[in-house]
FIVOMI-308245 format. One line per 10 residues: for each residue x, y, z of C-alpha. Coordinates in nm, 3 decimals, always signed. Each point is the difference from the previous one (the first is absolute). Layout:
residues N
X:Y:Z ~ ...
end
This chain:
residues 216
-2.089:+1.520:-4.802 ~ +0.378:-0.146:-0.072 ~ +0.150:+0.084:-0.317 ~ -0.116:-0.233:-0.256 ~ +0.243:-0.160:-0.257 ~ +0.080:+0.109:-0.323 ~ -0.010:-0.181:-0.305 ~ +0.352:-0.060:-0.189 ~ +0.019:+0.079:-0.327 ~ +0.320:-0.024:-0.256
+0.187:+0.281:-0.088 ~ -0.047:+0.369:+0.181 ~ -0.301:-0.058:+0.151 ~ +0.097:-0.273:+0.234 ~ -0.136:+0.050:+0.317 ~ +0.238:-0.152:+0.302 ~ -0.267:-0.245:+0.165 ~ -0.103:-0.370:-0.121 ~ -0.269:-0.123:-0.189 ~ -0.103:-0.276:+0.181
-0.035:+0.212:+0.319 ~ -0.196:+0.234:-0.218 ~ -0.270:-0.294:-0.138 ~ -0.002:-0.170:+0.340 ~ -0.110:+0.335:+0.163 ~ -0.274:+0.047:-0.263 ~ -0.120:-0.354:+0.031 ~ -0.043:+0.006:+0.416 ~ -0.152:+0.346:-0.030 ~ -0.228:-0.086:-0.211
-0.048:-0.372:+0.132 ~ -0.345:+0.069:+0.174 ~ -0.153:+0.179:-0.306 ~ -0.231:-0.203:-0.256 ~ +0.021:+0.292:-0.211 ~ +0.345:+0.160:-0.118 ~ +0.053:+0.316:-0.251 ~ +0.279:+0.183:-0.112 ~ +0.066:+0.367:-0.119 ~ +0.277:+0.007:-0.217
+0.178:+0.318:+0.034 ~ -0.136:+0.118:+0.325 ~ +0.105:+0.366:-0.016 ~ -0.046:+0.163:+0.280 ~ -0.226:-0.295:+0.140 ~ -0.351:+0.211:-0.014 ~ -0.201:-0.219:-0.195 ~ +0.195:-0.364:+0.202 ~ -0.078:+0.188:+0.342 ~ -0.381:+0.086:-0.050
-0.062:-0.311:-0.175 ~ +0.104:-0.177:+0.308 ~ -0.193:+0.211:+0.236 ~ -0.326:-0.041:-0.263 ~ +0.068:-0.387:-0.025 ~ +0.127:-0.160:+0.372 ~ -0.086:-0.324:-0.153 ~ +0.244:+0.038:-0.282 ~ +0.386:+0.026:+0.003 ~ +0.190:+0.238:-0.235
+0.348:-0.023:-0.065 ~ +0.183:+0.276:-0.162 ~ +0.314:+0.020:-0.219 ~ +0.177:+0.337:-0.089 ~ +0.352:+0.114:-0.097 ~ +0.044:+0.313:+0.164 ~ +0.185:-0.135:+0.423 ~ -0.176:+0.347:+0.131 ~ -0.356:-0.070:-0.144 ~ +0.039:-0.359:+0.201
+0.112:+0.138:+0.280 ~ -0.252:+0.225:+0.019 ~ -0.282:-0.193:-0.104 ~ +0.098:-0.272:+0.304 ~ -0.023:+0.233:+0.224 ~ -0.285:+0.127:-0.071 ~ -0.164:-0.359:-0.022 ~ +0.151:-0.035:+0.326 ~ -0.137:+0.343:+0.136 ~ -0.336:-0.112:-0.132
+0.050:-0.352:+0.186 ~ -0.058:-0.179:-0.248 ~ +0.049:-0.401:-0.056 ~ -0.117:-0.050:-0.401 ~ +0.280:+0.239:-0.177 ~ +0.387:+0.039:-0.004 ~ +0.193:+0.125:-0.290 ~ +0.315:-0.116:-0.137 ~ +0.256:+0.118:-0.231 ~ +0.093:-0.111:-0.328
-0.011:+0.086:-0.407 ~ -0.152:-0.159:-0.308 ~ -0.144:-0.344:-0.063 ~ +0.286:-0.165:+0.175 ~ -0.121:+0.119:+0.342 ~ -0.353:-0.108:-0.077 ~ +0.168:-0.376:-0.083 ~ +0.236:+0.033:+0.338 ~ -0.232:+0.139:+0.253 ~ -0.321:-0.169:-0.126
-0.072:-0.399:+0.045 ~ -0.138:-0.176:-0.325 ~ -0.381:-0.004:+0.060 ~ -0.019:+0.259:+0.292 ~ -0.211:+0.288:-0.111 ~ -0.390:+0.054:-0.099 ~ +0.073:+0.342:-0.107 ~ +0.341:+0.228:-0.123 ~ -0.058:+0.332:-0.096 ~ +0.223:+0.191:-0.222
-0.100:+0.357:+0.049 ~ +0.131:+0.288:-0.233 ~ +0.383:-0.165:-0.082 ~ +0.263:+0.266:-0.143 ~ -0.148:+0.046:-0.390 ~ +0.329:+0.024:-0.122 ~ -0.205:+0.177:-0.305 ~ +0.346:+0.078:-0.269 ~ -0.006:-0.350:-0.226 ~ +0.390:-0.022:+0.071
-0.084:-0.046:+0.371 ~ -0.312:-0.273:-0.063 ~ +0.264:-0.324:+0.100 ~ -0.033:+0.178:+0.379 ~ -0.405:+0.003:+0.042 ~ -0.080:-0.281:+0.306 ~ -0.293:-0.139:-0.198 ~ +0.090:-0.202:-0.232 ~ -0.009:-0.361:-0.136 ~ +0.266:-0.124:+0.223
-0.164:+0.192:+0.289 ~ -0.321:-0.139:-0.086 ~ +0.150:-0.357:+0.012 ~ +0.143:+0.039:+0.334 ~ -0.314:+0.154:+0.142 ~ -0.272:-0.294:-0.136 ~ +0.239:-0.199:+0.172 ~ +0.014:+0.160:+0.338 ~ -0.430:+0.001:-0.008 ~ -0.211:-0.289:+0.154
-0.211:-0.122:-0.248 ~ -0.277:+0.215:-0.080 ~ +0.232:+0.268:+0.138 ~ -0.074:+0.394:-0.131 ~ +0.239:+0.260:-0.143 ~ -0.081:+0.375:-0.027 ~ +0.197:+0.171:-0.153 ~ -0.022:+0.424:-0.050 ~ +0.201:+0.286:-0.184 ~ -0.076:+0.351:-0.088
+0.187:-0.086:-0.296 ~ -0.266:-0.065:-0.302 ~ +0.298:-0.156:-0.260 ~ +0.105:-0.213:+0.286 ~ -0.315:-0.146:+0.112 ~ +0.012:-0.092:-0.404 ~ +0.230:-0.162:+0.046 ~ -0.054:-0.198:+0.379 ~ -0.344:-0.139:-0.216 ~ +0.235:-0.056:-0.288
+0.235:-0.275:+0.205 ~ -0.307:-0.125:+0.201 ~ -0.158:-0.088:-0.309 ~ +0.340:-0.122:-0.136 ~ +0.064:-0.214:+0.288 ~ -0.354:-0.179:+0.057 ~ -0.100:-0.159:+0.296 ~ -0.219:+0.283:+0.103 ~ -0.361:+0.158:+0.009 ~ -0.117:+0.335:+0.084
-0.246:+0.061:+0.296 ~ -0.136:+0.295:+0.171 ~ +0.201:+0.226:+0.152 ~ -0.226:+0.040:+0.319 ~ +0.035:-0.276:+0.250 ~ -0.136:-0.114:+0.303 ~ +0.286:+0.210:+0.184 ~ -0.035:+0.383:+0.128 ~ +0.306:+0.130:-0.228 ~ +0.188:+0.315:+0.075
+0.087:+0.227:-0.257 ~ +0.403:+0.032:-0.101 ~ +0.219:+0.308:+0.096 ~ +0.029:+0.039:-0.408 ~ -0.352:-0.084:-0.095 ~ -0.110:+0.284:+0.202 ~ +0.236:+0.264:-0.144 ~ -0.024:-0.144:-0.343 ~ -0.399:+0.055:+0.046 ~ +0.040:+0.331:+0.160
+0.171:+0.107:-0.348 ~ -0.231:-0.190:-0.193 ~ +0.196:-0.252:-0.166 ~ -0.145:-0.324:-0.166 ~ +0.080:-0.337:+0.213 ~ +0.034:-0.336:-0.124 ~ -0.107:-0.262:+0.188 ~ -0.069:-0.332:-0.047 ~ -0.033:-0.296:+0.254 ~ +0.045:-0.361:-0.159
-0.004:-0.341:+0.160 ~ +0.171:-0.309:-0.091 ~ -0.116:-0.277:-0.119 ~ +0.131:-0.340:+0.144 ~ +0.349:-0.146:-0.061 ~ +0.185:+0.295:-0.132 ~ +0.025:-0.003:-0.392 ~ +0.312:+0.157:-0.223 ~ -0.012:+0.152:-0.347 ~ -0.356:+0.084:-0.254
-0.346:+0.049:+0.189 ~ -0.144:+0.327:+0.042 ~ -0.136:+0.165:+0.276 ~ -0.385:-0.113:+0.043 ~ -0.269:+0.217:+0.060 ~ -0.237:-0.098:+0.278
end
């Protein structure tokens, strides 16, 4: 598999390649797929590999920060051989808006983002209303996010901006896809930690500001 491009960013985290050549490659990947999903913050590309061995059908795109987790994830897509997954590299909400075309996914997971649990470090957790804005608008209609921490005072507060935001309803978490379990859902269940998890859909035309999230 050739290197795939990296998503610039501003300030210290710009990586050298262009965006366009990043979205381009996304969209003609995934061009023969009805069905598109995206793990945000891939790790080291367990749960984005097995899903796409589970799921032919479907085609998972990954984004994480870390160049050696993409590299190493791609090749071992590529070891695997297979067509419906690549991972690319890039931070925060902004790669989510660069890499991902308005409209383009049914699903994006958020699995088990960095807590940041001290109060002084809240302004650096991923999900938040901002985050949430960006991501209704990256879902088809109808689309799903499920979203999972180990972190009980931060899945308070993921409900907290869904419910803030509006424009979404809870469903079920189980789907009509064979899901793999996450490299940190199986530790955090090995030490028996509590996970949060919630799954919520949207609701037509994205909507900004009151609404709460619906219970199905």
């Amino acid at each position: 598999m050739a290197e795939l491009a990296e998503i610039p960013l501003p300030g210290r985290m710009s990586p050298n390649q262009e965006l366009a050549q990043a979205r381009s490659e996304l969209i003609a990947r995934a061009s023969t797929f009805s069905r598109i999903e995206c793990d945000f913050g891939a790790a080291k590309g367990k749960f984005l590999s097995e899903s796409a061995v589970f799921n032919p059908s479907v085609y998972f795109a990954g984004i994480e920060g870390l160049s050696d987790r993409v590299r190493r994830s791609n090749r071992k897509i590529d070891r695997l051989g297979l067509k419906n997954a690549a991972v690319w590299r890039g931070w925060g909400k902004e790669s989510l808006e660069a890499l991902i075309p308005p409209g383009f996914l049914d699903v994006l997971h958020v699995s088990f983002p960095d807590p940041w649990p001290k109060r002084r470090h809240w302004f650096r957790r991923l999900v938040n209303g901002p985050f949430l804005e960006v991501a209704a608008t990256r879902l088809k209609p109808q689309g799903t996010l499920r979203l999972m921490t180990d972190h009980l005072g931060y899945f308070k507060a993921m409900k907290s901006h869904l419910a803030a935001q509006g424009g979404w309803v809870e469903v079920p978490w189980e789907d009509d896809l064979q899901r793999p379990v996450t490299e940190f859902e199986t530790i955090f269940r090995a030490k028996g930690d509590p996970i949060g998890r919630i799954a919520v859909k949207r609701v037509g035309e994205f909507m900004g500001g009151g609404g709460e999230v619906l219970k199905c």
